[in-house]
KOLDO-861649 format. One record per residue (C-alpha): residue in three letters; y, x, z; residue number from 1. Coordinates in Angstrom, 3 decimals, always signed. Last residue first. Layout:
! KOLDO-861649
SITE   res         c2         c1         c3     n
SITE   ala          Y          X          Z   NUM
...
***
This chain:
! KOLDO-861649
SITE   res         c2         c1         c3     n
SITE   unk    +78.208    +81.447    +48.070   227
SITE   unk    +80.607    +82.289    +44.966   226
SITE   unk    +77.796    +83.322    +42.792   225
SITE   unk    +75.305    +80.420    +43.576   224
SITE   unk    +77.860    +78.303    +42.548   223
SITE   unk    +78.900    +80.206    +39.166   222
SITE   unk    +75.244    +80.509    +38.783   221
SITE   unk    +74.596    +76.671    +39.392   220
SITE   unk    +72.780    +75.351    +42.356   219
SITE   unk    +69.807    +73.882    +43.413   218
SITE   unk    +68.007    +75.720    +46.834   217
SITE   unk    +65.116    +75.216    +48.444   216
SITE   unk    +62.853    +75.346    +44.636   215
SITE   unk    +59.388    +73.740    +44.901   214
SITE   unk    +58.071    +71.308    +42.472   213
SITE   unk    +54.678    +70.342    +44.228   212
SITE   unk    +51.988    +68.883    +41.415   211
SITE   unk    +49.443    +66.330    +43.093   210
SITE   unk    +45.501    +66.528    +41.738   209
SITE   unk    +44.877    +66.817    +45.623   208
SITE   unk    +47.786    +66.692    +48.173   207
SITE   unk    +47.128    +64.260    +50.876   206
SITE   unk    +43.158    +64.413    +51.188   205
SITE   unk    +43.611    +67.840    +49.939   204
SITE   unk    +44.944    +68.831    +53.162   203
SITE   unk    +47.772    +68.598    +55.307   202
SITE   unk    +47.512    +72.566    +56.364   201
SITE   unk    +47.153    +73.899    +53.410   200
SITE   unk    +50.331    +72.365    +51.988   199
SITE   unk    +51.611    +73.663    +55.001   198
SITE   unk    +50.267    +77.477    +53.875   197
SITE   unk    +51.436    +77.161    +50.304   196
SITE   unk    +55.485    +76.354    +51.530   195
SITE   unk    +55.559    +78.975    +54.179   194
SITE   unk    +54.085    +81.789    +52.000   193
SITE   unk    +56.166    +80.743    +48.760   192
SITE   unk    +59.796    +80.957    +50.974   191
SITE   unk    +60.049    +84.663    +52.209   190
SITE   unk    +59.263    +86.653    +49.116   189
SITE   unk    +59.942    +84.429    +46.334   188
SITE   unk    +63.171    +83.392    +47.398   187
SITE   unk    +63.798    +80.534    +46.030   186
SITE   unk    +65.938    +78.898    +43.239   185
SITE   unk    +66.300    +75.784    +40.630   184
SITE   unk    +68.892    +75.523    +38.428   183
SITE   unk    +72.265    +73.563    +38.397   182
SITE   unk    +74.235    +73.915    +34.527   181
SITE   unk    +77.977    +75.901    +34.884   180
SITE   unk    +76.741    +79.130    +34.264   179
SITE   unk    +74.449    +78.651    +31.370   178
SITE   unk    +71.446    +81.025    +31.937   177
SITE   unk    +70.921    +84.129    +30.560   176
SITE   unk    +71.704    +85.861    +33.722   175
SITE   unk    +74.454    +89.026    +33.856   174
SITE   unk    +75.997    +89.666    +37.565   173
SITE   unk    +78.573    +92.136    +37.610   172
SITE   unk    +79.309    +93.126    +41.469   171
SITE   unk    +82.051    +94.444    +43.463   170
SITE   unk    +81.785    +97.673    +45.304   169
SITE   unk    +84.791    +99.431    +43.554   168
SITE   unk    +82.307   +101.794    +41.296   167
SITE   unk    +79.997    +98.571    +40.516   166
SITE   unk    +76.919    +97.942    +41.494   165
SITE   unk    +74.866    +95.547    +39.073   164
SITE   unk    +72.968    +92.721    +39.320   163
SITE   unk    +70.316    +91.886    +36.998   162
SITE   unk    +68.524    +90.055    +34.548   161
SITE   unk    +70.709    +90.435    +31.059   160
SITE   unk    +70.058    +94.036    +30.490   159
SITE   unk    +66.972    +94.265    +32.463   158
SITE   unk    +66.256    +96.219    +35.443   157
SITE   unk    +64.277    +93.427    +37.572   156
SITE   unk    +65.166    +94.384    +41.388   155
SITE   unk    +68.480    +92.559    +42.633   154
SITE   unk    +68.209    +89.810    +40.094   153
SITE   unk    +64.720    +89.623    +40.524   152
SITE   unk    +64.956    +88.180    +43.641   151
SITE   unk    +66.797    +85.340    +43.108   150
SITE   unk    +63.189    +83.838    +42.142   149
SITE   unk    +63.254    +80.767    +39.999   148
SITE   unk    +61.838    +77.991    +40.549   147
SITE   unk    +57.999    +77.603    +42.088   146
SITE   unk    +56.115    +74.963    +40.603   145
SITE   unk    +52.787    +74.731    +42.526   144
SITE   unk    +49.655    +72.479    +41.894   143
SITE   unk    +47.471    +71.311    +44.495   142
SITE   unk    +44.029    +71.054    +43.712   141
SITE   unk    +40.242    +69.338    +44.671   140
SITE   unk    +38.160    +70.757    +42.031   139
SITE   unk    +37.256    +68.321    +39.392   138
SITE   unk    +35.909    +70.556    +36.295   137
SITE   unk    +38.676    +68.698    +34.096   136
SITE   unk    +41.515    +69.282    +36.319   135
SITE   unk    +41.073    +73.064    +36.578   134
SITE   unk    +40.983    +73.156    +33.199   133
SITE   unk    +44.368    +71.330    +33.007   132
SITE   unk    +46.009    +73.485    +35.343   131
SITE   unk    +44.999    +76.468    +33.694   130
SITE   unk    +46.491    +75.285    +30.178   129
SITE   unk    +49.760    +74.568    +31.736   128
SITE   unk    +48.920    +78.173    +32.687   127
SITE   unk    +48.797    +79.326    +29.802   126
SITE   unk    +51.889    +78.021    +28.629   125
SITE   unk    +54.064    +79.624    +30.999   124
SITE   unk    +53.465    +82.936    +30.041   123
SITE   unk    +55.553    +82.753    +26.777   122
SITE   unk    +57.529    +79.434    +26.915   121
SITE   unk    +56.080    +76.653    +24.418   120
SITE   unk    +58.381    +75.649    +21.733   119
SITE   unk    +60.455    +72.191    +21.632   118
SITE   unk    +59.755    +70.895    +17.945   117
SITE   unk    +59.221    +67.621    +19.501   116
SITE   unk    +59.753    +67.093    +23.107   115
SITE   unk    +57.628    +67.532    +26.219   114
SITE   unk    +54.124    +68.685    +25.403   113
SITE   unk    +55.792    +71.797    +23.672   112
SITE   unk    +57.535    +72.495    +27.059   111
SITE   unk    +54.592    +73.805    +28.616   110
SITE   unk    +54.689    +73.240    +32.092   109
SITE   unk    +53.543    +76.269    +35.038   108
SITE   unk    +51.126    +76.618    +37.500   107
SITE   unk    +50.553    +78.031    +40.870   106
SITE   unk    +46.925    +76.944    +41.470   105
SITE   unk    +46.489    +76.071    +45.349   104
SITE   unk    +42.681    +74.932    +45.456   103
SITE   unk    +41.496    +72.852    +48.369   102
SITE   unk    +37.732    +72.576    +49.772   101
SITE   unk    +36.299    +75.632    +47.703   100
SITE   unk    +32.478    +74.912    +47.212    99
SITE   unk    +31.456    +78.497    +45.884    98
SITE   unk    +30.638    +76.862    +42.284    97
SITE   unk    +33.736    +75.384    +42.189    96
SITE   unk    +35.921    +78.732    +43.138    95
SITE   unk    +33.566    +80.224    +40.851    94
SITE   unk    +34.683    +78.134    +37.696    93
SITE   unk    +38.154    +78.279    +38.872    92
SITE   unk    +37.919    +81.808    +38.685    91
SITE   unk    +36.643    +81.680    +35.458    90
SITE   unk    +39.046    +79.403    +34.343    89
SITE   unk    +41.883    +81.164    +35.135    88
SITE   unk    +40.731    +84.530    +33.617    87
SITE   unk    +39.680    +82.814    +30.405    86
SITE   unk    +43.348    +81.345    +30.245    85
SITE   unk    +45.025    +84.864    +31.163    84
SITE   unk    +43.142    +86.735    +29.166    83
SITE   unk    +44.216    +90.074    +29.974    82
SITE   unk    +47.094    +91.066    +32.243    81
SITE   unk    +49.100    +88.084    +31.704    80
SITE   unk    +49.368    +86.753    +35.444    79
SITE   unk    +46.922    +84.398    +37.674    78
SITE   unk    +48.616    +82.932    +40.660    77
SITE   unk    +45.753    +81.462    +43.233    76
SITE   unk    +45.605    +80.078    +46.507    75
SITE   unk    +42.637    +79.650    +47.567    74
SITE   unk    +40.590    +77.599    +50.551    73
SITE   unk    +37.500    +77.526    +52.182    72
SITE   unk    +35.827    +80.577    +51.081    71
SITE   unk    +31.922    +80.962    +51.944    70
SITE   unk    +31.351    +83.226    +48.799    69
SITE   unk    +34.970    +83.496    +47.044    68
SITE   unk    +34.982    +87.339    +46.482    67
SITE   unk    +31.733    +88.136    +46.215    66
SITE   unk    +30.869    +85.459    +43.666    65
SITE   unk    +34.173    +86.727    +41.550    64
SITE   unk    +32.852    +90.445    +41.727    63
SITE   unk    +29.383    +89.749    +40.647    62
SITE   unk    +31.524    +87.156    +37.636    61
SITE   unk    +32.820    +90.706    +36.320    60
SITE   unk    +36.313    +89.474    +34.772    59
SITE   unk    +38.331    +89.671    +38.137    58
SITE   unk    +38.169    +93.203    +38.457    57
SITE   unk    +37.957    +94.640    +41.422    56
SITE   unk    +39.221    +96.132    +44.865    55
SITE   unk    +38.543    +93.526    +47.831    54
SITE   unk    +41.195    +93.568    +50.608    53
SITE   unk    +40.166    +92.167    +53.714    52
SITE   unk    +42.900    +90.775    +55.905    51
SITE   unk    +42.244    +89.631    +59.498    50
SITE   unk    +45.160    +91.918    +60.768    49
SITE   unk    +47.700    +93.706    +58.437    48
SITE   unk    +47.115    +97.174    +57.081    47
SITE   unk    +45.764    +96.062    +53.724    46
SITE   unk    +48.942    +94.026    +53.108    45
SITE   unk    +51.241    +96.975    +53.912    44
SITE   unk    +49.912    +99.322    +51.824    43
SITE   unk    +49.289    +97.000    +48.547    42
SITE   unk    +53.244    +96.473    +48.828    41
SITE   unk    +54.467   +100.282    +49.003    40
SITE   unk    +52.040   +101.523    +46.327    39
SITE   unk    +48.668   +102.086    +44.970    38
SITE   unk    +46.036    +99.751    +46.732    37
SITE   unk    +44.307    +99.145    +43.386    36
SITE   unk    +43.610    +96.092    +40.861    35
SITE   unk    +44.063    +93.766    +44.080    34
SITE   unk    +41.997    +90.806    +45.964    33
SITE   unk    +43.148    +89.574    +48.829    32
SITE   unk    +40.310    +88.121    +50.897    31
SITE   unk    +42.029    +86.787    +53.928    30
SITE   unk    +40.716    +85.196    +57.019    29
SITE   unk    +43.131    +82.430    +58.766    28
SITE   unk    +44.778    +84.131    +62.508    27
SITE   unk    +48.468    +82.093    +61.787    26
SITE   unk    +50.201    +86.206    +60.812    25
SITE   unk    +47.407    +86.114    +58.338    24
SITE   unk    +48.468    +83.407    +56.567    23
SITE   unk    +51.685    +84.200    +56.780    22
SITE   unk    +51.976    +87.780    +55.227    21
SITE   unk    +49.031    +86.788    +52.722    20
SITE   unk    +51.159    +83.991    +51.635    19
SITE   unk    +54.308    +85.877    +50.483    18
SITE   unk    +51.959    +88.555    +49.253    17
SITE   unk    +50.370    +86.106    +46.551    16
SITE   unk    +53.476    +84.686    +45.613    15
SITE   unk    +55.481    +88.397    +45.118    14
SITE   unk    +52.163    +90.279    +43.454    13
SITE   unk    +50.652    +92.438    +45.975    12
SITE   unk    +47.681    +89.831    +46.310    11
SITE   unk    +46.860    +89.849    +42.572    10
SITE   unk    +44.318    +87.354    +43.916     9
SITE   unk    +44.171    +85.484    +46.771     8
SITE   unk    +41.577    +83.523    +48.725     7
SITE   unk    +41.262    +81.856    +51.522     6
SITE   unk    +38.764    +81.512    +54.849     5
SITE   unk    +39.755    +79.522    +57.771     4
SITE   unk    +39.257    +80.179    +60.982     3
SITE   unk    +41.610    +77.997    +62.510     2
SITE   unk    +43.012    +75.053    +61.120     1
***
């Protein structure tokens, strides 16, 4: 697929970054849109080849044309800064309107849909919410389901979502997760890129309106610990 056109936003943001890497490592055109270039991340994505960073906000529709005019593809991971539902749909909205062949939305369930009296997560919801817009309007998408990232447990510093150092080199690891129960992991940073960029590659004729649960690893903490 060569010279291809896609779109990211919040491009230093782990997903988004993990696909700008590859995707511009394979030749495709990148628009990766950003709040600022401040900081280690932003740096390195705006020195790599065939990568355009565009600076803006993604609530001026000017900015939105701009962004996706002749665009092929995007892959798109929308966070709570703002509306986060009127911010999905408006790039959806212009992602339409730009003719967009295939539309990665990295999306989320909300468990209120599931069970009764089960409560919808914070910032998972919303983009349940998303992925149903984006439904409704027709555009051709894929939606992600990414598990959780190890990452964060070597770089989130939060009392229980994090490893810690300890004085004789071992390591307390706090997660509020039951240890003996199998979860879902990836790393965020070296596995999203691959996966969104071969879903790419096979098409919407294969993957449209499909969701894509994607975790490379199952395993419980006590597991995961000991490995």
């Amino acid at each position: 697929m060569p010279h291809k056109t896609v779109v990211t936003i919040n491009s230093n943001g782990r997903q988004s970054a993990s696909f700008v890497r590859v995707a511009s490592a394979v030749g495709w055109h990148v628009r990766a849109q950003m709040r600022d270039k401040n900081g280690i991340v932003a740096e390195e994505l705006s020195s790599l080849p065939n990568v355009t960073v565009f600076v803006g906000n993604l609530q001026e529709p000017k900015f939105l044309d701009d962004l996706f005019k002749n665009a092929q593809l995007a892959f798109i991971n929308t966070t709570h800064w703002g509306d986060e539902v009127a911010m999905g749909r408006a790039l959806a909205d212009a992602a339409k309107k730009a003719g967009v062949h295939h539309y990665i939305y990295s999306s989320m369930p909300d468990h209120s849909i599931y069970g009764r009296g089960w409560r919808p997560l914070p910032l998972w919801a919303q983009k349940f919410t998303i992925e149903n817009y984006i439904r409704q309007i027709g555009l051709p998408a894929t939606f992600i389901y990414c598990g959780i990232y190890h990452n964060n447990f070597t770089s989130l510093n939060y009392p229980l979502f994090r490893i810690e150092l300890q004085p004789d080199k071992s390591f307390i690891w706090q997660a509020p997760f039951h240890p003996d129960i199998p979860l879902p992991w990836l790393d965020v940073e070296h596995d999203v890129g691959p996966a969104v960029l071969q879903i790419f590659k096979e098409g919407p004729r294969e993957w449209a309106g499909k969701r894509y649960a994607y975790y490379p690893s199952f395993a419980a903490l006590l597991e995961a610990a000991a490995s």
